[in-house]
N, CA, C and O atoms as a DFTB+ gen file, in Angstrom:
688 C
 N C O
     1  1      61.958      63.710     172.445
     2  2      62.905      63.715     173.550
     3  2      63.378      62.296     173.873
     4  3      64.563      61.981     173.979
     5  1      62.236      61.394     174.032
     6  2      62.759      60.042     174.045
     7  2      64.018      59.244     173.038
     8  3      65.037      58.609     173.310
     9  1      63.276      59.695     171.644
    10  2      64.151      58.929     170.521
    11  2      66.094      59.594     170.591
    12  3      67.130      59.089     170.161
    13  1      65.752      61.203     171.517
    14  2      66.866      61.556     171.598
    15  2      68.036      61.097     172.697
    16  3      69.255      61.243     172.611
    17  1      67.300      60.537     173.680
    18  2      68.040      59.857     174.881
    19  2      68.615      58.244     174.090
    20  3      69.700      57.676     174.219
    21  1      67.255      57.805     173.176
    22  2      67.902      56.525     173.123
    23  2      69.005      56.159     172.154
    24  3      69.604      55.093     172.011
    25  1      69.127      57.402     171.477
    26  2      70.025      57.467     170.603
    27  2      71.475      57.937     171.199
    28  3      72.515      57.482     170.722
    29  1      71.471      58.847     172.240
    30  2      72.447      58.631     173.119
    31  2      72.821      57.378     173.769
    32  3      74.000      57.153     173.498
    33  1      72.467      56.727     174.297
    34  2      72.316      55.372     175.010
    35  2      73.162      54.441     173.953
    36  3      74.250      53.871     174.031
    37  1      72.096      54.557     172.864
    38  2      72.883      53.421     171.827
    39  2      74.409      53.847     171.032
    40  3      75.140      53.081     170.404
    41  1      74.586      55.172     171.263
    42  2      75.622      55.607     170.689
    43  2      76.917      55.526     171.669
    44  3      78.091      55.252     171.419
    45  1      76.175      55.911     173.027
    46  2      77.407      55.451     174.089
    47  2      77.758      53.857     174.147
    48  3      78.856      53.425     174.496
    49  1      76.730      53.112     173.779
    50  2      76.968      51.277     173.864
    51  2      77.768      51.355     172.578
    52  3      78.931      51.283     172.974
    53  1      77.786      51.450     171.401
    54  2      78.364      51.558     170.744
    55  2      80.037      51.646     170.648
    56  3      80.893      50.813     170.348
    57  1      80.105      53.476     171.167
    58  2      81.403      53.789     171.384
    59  2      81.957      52.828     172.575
    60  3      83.180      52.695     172.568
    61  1      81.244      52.135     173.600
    62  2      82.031      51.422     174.485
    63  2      82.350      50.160     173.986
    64  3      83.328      49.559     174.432
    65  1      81.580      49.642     173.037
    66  2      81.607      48.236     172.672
    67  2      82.910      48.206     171.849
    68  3      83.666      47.249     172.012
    69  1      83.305      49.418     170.768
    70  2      84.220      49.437     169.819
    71  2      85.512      49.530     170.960
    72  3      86.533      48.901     170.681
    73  1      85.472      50.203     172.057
    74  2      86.232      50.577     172.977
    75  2      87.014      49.141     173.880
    76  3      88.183      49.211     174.260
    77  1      86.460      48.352     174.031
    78  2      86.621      47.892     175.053
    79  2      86.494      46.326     174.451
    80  3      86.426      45.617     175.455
    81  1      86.441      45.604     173.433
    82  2      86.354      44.654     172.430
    83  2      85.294      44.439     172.914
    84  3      85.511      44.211     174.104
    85  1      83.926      44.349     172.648
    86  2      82.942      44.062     172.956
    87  2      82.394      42.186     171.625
    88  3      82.652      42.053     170.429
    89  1      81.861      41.459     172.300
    90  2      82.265      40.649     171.764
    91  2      80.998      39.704     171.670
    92  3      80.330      39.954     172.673
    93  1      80.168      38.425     170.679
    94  2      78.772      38.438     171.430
    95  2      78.967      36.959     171.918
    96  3      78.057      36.382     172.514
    97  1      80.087      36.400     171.673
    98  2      80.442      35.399     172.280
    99  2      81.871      34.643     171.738
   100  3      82.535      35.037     170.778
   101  1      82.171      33.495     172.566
   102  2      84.231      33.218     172.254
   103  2      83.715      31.566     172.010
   104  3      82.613      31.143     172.360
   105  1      84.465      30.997     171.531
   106  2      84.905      29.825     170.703
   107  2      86.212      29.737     170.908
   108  3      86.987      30.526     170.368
   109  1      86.599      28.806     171.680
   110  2      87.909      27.791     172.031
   111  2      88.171      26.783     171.399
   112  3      87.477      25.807     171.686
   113  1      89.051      26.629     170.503
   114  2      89.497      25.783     170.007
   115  2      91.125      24.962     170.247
   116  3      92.148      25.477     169.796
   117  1      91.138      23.983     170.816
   118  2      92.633      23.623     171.227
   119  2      93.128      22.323     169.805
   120  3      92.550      21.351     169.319
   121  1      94.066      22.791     169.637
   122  2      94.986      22.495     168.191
   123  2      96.526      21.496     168.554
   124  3      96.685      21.573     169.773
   125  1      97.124      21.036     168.222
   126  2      98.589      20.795     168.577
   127  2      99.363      21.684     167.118
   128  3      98.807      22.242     166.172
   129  1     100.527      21.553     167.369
   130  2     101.062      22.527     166.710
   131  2     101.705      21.989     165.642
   132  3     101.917      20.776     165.675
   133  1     102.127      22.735     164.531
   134  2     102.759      21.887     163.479
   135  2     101.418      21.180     162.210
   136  3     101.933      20.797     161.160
   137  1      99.892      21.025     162.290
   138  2      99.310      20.923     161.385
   139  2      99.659      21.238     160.157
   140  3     100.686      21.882     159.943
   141  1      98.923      20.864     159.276
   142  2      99.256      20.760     158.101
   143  2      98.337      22.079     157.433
   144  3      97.277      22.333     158.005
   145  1      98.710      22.877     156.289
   146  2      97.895      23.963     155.906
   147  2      96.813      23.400     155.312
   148  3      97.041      22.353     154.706
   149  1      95.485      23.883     155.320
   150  2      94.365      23.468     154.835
   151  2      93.774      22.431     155.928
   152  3      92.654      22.059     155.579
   153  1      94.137      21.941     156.969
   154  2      93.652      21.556     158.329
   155  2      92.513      22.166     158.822
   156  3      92.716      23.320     159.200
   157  1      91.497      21.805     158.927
   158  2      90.536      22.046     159.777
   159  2      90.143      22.078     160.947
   160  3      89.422      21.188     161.398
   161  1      90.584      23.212     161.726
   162  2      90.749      23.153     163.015
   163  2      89.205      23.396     163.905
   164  3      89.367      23.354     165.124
   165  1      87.916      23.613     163.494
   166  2      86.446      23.279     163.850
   167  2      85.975      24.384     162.807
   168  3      86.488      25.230     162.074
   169  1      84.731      23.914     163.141
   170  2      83.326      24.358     162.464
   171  2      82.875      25.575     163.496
   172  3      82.397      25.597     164.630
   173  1      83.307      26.668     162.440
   174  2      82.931      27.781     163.363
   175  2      81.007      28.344     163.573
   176  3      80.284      28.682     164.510
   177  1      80.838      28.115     161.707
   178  2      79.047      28.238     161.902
   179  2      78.760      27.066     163.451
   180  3      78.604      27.504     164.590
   181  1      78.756      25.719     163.117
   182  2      77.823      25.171     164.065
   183  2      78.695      25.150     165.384
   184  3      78.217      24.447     166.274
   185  1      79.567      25.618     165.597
   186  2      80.203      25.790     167.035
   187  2      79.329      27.071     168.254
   188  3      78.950      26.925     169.417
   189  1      79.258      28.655     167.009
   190  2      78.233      29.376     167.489
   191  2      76.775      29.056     166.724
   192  3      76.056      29.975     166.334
   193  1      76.574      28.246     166.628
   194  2      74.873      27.773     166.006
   195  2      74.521      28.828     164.980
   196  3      73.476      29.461     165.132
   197  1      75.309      29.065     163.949
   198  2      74.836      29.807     162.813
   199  2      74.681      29.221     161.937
   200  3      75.304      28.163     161.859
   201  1      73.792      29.608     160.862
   202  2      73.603      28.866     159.406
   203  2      74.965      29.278     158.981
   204  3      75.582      30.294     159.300
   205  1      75.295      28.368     158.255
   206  2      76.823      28.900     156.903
   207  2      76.088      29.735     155.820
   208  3      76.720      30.354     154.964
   209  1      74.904      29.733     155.874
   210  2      74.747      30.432     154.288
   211  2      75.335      31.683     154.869
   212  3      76.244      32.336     154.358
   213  1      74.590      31.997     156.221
   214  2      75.012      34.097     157.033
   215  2      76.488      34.327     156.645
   216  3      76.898      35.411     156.228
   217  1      77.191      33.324     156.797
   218  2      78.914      33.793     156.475
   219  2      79.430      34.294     155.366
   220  3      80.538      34.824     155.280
   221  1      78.588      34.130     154.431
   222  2      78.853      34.734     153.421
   223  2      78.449      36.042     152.563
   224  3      78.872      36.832     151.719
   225  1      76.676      35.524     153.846
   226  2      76.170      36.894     152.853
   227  2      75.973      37.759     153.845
   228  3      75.139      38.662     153.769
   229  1      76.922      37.503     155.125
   230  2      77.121      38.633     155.634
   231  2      78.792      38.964     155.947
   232  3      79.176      39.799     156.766
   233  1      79.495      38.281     155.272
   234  2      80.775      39.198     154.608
   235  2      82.018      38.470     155.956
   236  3      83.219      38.723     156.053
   237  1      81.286      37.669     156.714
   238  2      82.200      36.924     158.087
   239  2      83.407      36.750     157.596
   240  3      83.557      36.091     156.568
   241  1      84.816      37.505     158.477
   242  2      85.897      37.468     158.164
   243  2      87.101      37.325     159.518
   244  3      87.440      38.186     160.331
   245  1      87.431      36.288     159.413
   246  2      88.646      36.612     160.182
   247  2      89.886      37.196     160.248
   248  3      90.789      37.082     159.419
   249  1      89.897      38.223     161.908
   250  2      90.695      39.087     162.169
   251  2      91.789      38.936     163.045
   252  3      91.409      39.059     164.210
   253  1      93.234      38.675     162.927
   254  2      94.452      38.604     164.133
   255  2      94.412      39.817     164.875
   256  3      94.453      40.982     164.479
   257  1      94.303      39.220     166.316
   258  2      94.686      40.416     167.276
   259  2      96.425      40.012     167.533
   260  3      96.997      39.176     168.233
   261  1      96.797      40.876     166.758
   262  2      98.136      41.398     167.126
   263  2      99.456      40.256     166.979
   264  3     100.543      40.265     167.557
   265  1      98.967      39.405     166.096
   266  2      99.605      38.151     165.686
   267  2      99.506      38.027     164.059
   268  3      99.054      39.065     163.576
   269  1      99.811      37.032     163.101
   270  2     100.046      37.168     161.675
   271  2      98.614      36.159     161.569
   272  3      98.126      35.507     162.492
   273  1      98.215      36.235     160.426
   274  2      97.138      35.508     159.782
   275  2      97.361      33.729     159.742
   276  3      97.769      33.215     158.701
   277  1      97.131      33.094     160.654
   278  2      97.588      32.135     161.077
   279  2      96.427      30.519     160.001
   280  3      96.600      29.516     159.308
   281  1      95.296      31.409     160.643
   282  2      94.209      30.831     160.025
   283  2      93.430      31.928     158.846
   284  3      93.672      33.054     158.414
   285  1      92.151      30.661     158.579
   286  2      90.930      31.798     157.394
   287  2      89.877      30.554     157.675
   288  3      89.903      29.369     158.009
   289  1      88.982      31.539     157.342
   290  2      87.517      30.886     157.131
   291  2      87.028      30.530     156.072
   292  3      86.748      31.462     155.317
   293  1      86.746      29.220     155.604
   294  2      85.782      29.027     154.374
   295  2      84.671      29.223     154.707
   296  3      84.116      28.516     155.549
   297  1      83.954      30.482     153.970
   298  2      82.530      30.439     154.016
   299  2      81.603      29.813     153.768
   300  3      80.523      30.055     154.307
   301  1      81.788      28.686     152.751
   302  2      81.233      27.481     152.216
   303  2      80.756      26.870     153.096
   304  3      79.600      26.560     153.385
   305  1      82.055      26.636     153.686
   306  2      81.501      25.232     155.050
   307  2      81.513      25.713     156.139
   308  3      81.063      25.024     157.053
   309  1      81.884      26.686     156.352
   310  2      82.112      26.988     157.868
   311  2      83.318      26.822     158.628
   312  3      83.527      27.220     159.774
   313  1      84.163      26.130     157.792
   314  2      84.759      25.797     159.068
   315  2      86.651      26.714     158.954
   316  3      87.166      27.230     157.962
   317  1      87.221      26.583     160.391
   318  2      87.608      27.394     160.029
   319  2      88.923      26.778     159.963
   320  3      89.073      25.884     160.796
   321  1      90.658      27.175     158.641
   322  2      91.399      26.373     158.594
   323  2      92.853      26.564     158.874
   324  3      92.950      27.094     159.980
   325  1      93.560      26.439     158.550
   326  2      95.085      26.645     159.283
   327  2      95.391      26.786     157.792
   328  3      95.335      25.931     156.908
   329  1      95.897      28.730     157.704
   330  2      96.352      28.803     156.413
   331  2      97.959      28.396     156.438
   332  3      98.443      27.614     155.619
   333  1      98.782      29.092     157.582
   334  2     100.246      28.289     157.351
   335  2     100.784      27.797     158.726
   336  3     100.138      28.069     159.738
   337  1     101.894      27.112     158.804
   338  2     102.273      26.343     159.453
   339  2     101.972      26.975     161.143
   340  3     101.947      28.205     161.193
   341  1     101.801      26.411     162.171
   342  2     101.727      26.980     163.549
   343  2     103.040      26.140     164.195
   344  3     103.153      24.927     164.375
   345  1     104.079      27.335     164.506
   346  2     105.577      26.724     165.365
   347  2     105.129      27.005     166.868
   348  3     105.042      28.196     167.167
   349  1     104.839      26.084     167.836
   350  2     104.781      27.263     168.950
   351  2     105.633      27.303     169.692
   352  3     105.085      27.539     170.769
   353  1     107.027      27.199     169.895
   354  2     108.255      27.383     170.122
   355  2     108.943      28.956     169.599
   356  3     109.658      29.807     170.129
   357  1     108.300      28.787     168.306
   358  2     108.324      30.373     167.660
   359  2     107.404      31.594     167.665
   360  3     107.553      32.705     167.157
   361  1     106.274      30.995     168.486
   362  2     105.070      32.247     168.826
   363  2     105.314      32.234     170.161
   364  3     105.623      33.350     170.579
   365  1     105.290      31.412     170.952
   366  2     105.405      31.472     172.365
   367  2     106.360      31.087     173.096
   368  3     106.303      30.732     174.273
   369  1     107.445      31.163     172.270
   370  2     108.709      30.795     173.204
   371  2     108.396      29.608     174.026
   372  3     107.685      28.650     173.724
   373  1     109.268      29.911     175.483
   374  2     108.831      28.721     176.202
   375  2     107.938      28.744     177.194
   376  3     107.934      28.056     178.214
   377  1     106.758      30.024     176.662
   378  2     105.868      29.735     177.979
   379  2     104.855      28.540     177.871
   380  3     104.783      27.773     176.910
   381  1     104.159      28.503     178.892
   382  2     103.602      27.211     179.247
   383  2     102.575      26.926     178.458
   384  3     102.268      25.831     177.987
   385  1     101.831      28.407     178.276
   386  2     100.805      28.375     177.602
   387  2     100.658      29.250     176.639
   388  3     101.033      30.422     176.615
   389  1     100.019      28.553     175.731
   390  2     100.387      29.562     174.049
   391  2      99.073      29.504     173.418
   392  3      98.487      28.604     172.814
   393  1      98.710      30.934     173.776
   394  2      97.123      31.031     173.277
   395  2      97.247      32.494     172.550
   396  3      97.664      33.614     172.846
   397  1      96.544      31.734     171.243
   398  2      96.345      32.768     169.903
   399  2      94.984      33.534     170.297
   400  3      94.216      32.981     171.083
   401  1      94.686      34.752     169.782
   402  2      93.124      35.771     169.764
   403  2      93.084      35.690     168.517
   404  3      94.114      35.704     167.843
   405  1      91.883      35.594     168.001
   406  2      91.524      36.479     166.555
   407  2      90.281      36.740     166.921
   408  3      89.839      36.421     168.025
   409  1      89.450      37.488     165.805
   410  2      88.081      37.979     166.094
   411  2      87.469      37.498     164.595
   412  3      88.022      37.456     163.497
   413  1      86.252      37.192     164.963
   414  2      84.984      36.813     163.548
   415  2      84.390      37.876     163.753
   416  3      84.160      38.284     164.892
   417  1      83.974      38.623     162.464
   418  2      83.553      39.773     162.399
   419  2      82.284      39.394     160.720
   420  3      82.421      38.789     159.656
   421  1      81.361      40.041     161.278
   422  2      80.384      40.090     160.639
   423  2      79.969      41.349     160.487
   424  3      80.261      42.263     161.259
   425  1      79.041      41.486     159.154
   426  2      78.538      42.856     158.770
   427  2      76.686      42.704     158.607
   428  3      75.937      41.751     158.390
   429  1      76.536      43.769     158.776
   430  2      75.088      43.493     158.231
   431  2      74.185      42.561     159.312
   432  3      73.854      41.417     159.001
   433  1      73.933      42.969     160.201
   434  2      74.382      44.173     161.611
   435  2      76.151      43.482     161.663
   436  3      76.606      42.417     161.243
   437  1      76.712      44.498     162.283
   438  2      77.983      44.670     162.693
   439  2      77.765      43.356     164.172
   440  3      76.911      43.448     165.053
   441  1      78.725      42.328     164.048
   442  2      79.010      41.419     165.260
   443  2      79.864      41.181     165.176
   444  3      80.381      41.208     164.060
   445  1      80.679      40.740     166.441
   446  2      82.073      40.081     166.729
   447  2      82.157      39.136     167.602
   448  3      81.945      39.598     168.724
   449  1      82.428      37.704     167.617
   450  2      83.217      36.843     168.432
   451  2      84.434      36.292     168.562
   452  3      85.090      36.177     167.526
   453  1      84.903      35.919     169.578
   454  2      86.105      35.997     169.767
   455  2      86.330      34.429     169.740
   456  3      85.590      33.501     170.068
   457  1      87.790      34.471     169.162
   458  2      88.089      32.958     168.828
   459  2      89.355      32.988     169.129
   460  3      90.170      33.687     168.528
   461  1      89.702      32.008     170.362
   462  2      90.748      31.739     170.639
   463  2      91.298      30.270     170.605
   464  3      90.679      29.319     171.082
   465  1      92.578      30.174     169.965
   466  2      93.051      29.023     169.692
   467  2      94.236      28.763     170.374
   468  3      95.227      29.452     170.133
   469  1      94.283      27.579     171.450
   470  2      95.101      27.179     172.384
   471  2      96.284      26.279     171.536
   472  3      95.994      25.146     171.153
   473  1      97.565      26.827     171.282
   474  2      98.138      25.770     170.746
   475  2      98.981      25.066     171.504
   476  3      99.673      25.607     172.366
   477  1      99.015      23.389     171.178
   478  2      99.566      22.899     172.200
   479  2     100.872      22.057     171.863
   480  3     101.074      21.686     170.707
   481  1     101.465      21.860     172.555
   482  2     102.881      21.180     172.108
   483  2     102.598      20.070     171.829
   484  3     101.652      19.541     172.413
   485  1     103.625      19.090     170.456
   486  2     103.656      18.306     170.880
   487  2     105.079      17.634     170.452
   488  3     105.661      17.812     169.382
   489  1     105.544      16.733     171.659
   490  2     106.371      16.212     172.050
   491  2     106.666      15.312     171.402
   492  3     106.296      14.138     171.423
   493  1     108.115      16.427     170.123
   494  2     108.217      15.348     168.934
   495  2     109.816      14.971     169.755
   496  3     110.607      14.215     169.193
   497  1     110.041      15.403     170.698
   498  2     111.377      14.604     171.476
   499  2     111.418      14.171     172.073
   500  3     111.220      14.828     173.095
   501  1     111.701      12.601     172.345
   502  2     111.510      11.551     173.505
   503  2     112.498      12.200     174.983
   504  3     113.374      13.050     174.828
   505  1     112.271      11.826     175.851
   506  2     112.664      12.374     177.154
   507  2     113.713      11.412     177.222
   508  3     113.533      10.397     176.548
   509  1     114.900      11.505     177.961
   510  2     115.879      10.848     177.793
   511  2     116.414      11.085     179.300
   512  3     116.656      12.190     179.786
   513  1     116.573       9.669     180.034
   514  2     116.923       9.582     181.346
   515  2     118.227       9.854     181.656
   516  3     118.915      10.451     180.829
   517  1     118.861       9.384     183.119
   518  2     120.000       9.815     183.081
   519  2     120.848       8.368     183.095
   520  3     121.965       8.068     182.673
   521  1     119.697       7.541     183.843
   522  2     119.933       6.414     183.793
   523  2     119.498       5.702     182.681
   524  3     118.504       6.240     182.194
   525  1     119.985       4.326     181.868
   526  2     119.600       3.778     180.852
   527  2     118.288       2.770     181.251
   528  3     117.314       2.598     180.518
   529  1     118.423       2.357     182.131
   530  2     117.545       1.731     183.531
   531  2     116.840       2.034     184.194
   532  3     116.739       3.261     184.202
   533  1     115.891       1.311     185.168
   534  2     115.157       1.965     185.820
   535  2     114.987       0.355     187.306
   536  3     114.581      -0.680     186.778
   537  1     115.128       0.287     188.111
   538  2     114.749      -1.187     188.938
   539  2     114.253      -0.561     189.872
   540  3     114.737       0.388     190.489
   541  1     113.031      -1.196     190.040
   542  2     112.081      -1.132     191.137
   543  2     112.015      -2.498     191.862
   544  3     112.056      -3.681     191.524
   545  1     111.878      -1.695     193.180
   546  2     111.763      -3.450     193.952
   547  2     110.660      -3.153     194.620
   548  3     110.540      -2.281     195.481
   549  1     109.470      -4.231     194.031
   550  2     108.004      -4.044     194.569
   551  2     107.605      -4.974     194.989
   552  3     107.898      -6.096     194.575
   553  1     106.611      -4.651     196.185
   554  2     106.221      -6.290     196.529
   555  2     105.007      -7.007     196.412
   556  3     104.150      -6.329     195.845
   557  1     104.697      -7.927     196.683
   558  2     103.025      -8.509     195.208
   559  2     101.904      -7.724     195.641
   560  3     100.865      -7.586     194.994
   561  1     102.197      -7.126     196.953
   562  2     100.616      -6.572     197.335
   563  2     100.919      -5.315     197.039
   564  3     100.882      -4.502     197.963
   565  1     101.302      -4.843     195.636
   566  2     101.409      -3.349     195.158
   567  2      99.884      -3.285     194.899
   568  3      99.058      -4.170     194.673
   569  1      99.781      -1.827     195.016
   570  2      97.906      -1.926     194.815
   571  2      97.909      -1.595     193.579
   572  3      99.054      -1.176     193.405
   573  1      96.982      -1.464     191.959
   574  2      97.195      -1.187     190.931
   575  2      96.968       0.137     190.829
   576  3      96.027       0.602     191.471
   577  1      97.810       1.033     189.974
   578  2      97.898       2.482     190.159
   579  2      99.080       3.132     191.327
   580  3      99.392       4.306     191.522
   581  1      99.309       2.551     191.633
   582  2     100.051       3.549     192.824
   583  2     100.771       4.007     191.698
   584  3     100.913       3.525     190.574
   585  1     101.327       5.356     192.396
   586  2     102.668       6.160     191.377
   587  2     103.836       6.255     191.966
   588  3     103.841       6.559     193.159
   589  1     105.172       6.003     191.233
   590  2     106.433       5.770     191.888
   591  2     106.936       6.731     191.545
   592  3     107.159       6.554     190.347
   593  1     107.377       7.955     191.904
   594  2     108.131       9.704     191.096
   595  2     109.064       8.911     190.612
   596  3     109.075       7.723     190.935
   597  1     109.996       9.435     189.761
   598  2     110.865       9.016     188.943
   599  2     112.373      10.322     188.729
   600  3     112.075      11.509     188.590
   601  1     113.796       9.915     188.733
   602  2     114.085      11.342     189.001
   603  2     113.675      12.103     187.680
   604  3     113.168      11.385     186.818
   605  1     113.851      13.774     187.313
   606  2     113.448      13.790     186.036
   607  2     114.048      13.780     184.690
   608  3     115.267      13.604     184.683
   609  1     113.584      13.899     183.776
   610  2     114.281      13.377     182.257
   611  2     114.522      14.548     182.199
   612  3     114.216      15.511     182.902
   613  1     115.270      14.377     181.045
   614  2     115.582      15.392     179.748
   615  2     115.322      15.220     178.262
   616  3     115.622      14.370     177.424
   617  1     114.457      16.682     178.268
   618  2     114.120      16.951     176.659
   619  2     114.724      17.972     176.055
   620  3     114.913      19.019     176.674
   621  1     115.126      17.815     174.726
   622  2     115.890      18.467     174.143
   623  2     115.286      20.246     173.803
   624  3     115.717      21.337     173.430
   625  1     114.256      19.699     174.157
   626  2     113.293      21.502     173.918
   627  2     113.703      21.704     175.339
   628  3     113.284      22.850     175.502
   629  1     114.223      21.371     176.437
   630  2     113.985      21.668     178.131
   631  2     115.092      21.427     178.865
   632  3     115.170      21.399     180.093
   633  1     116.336      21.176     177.703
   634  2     117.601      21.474     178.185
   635  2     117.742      22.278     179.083
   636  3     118.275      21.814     180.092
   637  1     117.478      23.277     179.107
   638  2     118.339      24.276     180.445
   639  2     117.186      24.653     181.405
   640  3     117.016      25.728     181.980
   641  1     116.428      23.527     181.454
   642  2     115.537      23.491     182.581
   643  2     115.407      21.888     183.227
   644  3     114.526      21.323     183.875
   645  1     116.200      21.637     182.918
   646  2     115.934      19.741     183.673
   647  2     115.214      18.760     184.448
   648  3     115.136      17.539     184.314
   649  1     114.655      19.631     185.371
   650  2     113.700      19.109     185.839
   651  2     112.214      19.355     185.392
   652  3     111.303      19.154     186.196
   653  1     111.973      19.773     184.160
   654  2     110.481      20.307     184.132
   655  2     109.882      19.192     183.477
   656  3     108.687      19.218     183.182
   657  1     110.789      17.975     183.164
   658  2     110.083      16.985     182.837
   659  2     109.500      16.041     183.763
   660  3     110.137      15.019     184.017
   661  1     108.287      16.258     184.346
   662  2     108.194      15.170     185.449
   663  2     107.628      13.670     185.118
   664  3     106.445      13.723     184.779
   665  1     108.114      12.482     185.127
   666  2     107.291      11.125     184.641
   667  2     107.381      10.498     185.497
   668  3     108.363      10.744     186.197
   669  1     106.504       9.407     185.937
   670  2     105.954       8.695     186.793
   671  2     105.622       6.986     186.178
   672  3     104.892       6.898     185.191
   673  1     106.021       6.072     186.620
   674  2     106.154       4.883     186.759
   675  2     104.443       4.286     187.165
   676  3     104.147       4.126     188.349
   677  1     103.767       4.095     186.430
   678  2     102.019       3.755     186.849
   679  2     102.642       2.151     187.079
   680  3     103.543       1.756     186.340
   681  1     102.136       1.356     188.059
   682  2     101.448      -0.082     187.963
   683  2     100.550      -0.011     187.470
   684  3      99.646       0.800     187.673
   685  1     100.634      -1.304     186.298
   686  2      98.916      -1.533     185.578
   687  2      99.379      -3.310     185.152
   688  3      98.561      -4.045     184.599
């Protein structure tokens, strides 16, 4: 009667785990965008403290949630790499934040962690004022650091948003 409850138990954890992405732990990795293929974006064995030999001889494969095969895993080393180019202008449009899912999946027991990769812009277009200039009139007892707002630039990715460039004038 017992072995029959616990086999219910484990069969309902089961069906909920497959249900509901059940997961035994996540790995964040933040990237800029545009890498080069064959880039090594971290070490997934020693990130979750696994030996590399398990990745192989337990079949560890990476899975896209609902996105194209962006990356792969060498089982060799662990680590995991950028199979083709990452645009994130072209995955995430212009939201702010552009975060990839995939899943590591292991066999032999069945495990999954979740690996998410933050990709981040980077700002291959200089910001371009309105003015060519800039004159500040400061006086010697400026304290170091203060911040002076500045009106805002324009970037050619942020054309039809103009102000979302905000820069600031540091004393140093």
């Amino acid at each position: 009667m017992d072995q029959r409850v616990n086999l219910k138990r484990w069969l309902r954890f089961l069906l909920f785990s497959l249900l509901f992405g059940f997961s035994f732990g996540e790995v964040r990795y933040v990237l800029p965008e545009e890498m080069q293929r064959g880039s090594v974006i971290g070490n997934v064995a020693r990130d979750l403290g696994l030996k590399v030999t398990e990745l192989d001889a337990r079949r560890a494969r990476v899975v896209a949630e609902g996105t194209s095969q962006l990356c792969e895993l060498d089982t060799a080393s662990g680590n995991l790499l950028i199979s083709q180019r990452i645009d994130r202008e072209e995955l995430c449009a212009q939201a702010a934040v552009c975060i990839l899912q995939y899943q590591l999946l292991f066999e032999d027991p069945l495990q999954a962690y979740s690996l998410v990769l933050d990709i981040t812009d980077i700002n291959d277009n200089s910001p371009v004022f309105a003015a060519g200039e800039i004159n500040l009139d400061l006086v010697e007892s400026t304290v170091l650091g203060r911040r002076f707002p500045l009106e805002g630039a324009l970037n050619y990715m942020n054309i039809n948003n103009p102000g979302c460039c905000c820069c600031r004038a540091v004393i140093s």
